[in-house]
BAKE-854759 format. One record per residue (C-alpha): residue number from 1; residue in three letters; chain; z, x, y. Coordinates in pm, 1 decimal, decimal comma. Layout:
% residues N
  pos  code  unit        up      east     north
  NUM   Ala     A         Z         X         Y
...
% end
This chain:
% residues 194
  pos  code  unit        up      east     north
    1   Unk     A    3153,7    -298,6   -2979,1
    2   Unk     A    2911,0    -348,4   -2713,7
    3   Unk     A    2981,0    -430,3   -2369,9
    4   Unk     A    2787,9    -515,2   -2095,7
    5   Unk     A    2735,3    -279,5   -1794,1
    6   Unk     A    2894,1    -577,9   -1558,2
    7   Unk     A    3230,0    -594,9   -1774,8
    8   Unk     A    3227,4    -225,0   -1829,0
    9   Unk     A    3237,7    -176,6   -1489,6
   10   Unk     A    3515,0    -485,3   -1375,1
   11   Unk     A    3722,6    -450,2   -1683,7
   12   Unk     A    4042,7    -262,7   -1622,6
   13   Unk     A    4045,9      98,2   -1758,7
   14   Unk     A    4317,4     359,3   -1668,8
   15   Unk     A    4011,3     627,0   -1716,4
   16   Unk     A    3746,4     430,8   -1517,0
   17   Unk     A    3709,7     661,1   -1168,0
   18   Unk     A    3595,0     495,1    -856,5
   19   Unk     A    3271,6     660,0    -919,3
   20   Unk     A    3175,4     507,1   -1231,4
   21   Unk     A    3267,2     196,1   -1057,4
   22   Unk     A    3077,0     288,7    -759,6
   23   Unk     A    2764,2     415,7    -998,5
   24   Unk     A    2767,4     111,3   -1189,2
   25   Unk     A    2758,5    -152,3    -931,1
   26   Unk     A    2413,2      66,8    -787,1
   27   Unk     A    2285,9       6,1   -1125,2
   28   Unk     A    2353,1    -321,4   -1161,3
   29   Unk     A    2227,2    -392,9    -727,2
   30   Unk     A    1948,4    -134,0    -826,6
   31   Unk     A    1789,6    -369,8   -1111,7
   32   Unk     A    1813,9    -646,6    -897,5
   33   Unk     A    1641,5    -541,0    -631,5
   34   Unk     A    1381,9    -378,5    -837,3
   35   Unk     A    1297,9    -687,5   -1044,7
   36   Unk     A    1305,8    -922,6    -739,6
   37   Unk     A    1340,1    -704,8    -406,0
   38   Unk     A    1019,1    -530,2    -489,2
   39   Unk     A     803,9    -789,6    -573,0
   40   Unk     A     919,5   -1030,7    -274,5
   41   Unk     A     843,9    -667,6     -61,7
   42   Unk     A     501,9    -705,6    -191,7
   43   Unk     A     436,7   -1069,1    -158,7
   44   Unk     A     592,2   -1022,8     210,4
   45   Unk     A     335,9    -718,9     268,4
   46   Unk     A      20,9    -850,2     123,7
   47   Unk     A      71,8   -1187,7     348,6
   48   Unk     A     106,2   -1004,8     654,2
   49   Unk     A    -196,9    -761,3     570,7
   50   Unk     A    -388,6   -1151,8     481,7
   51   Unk     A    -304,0   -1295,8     783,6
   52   Unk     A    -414,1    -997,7    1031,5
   53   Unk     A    -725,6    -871,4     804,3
   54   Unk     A    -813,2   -1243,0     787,6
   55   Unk     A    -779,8   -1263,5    1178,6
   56   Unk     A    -976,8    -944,4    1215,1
   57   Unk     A   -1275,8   -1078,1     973,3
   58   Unk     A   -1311,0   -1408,1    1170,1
   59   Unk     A   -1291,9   -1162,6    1552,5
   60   Unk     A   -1567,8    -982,0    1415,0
   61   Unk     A   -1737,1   -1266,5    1303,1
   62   Unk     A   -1760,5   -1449,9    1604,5
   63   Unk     A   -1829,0   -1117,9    1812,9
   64   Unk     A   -2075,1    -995,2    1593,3
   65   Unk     A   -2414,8   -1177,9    1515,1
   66   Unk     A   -2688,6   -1151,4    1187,5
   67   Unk     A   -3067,3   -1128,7    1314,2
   68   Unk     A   -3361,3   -1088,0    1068,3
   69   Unk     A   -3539,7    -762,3    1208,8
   70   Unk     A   -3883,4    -597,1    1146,1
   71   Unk     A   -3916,9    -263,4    1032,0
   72   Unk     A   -4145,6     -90,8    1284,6
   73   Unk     A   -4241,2     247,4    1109,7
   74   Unk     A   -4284,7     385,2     773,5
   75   Unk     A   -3978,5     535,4     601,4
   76   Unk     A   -4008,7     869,6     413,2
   77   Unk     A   -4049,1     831,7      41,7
   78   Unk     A   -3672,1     749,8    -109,2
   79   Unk     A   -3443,9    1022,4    -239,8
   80   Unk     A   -3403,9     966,6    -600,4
   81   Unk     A   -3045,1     975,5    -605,5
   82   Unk     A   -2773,0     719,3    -556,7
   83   Unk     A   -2489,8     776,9    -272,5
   84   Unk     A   -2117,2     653,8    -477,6
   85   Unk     A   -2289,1     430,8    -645,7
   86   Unk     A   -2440,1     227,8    -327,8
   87   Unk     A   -2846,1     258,8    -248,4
   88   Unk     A   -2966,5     480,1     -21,7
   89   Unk     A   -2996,9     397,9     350,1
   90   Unk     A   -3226,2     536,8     551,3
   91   Unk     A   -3236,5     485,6     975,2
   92   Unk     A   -3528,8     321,4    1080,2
   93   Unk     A   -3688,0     165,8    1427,7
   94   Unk     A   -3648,7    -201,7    1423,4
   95   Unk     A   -3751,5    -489,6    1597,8
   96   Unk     A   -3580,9    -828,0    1647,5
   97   Unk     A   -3562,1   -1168,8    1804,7
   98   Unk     A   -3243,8   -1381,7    1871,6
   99   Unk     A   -3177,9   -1677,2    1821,4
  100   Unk     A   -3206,1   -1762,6    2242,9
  101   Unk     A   -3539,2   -1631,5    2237,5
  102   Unk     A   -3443,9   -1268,8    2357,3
  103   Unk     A   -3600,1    -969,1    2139,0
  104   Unk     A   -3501,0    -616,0    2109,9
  105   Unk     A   -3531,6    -309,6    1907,0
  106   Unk     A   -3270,8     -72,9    1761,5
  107   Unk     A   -3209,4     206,9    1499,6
  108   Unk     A   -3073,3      60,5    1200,6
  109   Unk     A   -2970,8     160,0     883,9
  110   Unk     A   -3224,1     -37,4     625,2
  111   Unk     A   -3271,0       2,2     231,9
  112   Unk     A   -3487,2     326,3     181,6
  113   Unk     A   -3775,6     135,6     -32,2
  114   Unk     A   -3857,1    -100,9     269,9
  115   Unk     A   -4162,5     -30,8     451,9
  116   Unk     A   -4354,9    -120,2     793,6
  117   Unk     A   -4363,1    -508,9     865,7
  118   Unk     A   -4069,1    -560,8     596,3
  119   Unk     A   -3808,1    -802,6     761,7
  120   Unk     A   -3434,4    -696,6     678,5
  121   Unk     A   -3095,8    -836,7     739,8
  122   Unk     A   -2912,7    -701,2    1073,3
  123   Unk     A   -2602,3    -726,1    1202,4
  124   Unk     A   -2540,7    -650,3    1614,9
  125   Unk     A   -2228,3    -643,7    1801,9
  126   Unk     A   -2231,3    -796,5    2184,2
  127   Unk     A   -2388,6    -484,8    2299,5
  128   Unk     A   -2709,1    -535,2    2081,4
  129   Unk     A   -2635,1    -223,5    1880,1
  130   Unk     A   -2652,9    -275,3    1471,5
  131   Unk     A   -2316,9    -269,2    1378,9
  132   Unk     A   -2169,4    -293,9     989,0
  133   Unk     A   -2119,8    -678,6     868,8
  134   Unk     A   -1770,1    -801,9     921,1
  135   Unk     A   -1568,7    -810,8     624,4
  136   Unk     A   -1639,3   -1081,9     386,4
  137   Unk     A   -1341,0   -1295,5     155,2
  138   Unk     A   -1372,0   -1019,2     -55,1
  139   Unk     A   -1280,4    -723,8     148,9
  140   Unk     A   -1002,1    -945,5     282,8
  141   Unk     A    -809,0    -988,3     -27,6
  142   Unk     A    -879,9    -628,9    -192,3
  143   Unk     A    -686,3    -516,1     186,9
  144   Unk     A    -445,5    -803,6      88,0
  145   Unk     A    -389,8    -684,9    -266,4
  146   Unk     A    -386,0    -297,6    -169,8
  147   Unk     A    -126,3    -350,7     105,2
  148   Unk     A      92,9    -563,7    -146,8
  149   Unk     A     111,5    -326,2    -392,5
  150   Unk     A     185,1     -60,2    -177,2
  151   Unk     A     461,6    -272,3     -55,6
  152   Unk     A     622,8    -287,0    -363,2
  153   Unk     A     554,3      47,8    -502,3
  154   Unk     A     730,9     184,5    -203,6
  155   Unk     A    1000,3     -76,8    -237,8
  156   Unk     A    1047,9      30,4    -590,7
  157   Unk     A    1050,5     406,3    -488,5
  158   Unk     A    1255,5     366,3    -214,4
  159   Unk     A    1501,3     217,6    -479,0
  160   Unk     A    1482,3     442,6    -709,8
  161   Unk     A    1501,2     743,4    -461,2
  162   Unk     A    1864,1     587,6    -304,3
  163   Unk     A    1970,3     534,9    -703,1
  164   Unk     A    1894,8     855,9    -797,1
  165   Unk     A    2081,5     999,7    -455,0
  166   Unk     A    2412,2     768,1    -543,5
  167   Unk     A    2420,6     865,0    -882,8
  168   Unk     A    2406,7    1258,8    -813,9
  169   Unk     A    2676,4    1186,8    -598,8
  170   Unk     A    2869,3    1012,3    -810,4
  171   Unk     A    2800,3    1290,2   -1091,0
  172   Unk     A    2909,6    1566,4    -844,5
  173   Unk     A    3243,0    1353,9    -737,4
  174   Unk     A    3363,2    1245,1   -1099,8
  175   Unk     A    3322,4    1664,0   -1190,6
  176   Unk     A    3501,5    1744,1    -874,5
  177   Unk     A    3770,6    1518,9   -1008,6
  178   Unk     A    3748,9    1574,3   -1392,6
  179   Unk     A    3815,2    1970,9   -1254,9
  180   Unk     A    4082,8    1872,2   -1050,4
  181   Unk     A    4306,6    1691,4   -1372,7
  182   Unk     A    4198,5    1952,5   -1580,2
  183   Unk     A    4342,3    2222,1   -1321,3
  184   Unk     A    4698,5    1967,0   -1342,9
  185   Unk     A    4689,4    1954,5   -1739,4
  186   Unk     A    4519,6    2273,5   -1835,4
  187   Unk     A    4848,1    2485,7   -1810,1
  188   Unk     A    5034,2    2239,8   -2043,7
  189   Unk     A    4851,2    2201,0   -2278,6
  190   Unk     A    4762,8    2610,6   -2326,3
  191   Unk     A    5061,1    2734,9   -2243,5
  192   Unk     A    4900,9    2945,5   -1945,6
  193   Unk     A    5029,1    2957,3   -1621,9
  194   Unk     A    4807,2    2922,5   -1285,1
% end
């Protein structure tokens, strides 16, 4: 006959312990939480990372500005190799003009095949120093999705961690006991005397 783990462990049994009662109701709160605590951990997590890497992208946005810019020298010839996939940057002398009218130049990191007179994108913080491109939509919700599963991978872990912990316990108690009875019955039942 099969039983469920919820009426093994409420059913009355003269040899249930209090730790089998104690390691099945952890089993039971341990599946719960790890089928809907961890989850909700990670929905929690990856709105909170949305709403401040959102926040962040639009900051940056409005601090930063995009400026077409001149290249003003020629670049050494390319290296032939890609960096992680990405094209190869090279620094470069630029030259640009704002949108009020006000020009300025700047080292820049540009595409290694551009050459003198080639007009690139440029991003410059209040300062007027080239600066990286705030995050786009994209980078938001690869943060978002990174921080929620983290969330509930370390929900999950710390569940299974405190589960694991309980039922050692538990193990350790119901030999402690199990030695205990046998230490009471042993001599009975062989005849020896402690």
């Amino acid at each position: 006959m099969r039983t469920g783990l919820r009426e093994w462990a409420l059913r009355p049994n003269r040899l249930r312990r209090r730790s089998d009662v104690v390691e099945a109701w952890t089993v039971m709160t341990a599946a719960v939480l790890l089928v809907l605590g961890a989850p909700l951990a990670g929905l929690a997590a990856g709105g909170l990372a949305y709403g401040e890497a959102a926040s962040a992208a639009q900051a940056l946005r409005a601090e930063r500005r995009e400026v077409r810019a001149e290249v003003l020298g020629d670049m050494p010839p390319p290296l032939p190799a890609l960096q992680g996939g990405r094209p190869v940057t090279q620094h470069a002398t630029v030259r640009w003009r704002g949108p009020e009218g006000t020009a300025g130049t700047t080292r820049a990191a540009v595409p290694a095949d551009a050459r003198r007179g080639d007009l690139v994108e440029l991003w410059l913080d209040p300062l007027d120093r080239a600066v990286a491109p705030p995050p786009d939509a994209s980078s938001v919700w690869q943060h978002t999705l990174a921080t929620g599963i983290c969330g509930a991978g370390g929900t999950a872990g710390l569940v299974l961690a405190a589960l694991t912990l309980i039922r050692r316990v538990a193990a350790r108690r119901r030999l402690a006991e199990w030695e205990r009875d046998w230490a009471r019955v042993e001599p009975r039942w062989t005849g020896r005397r402690g």
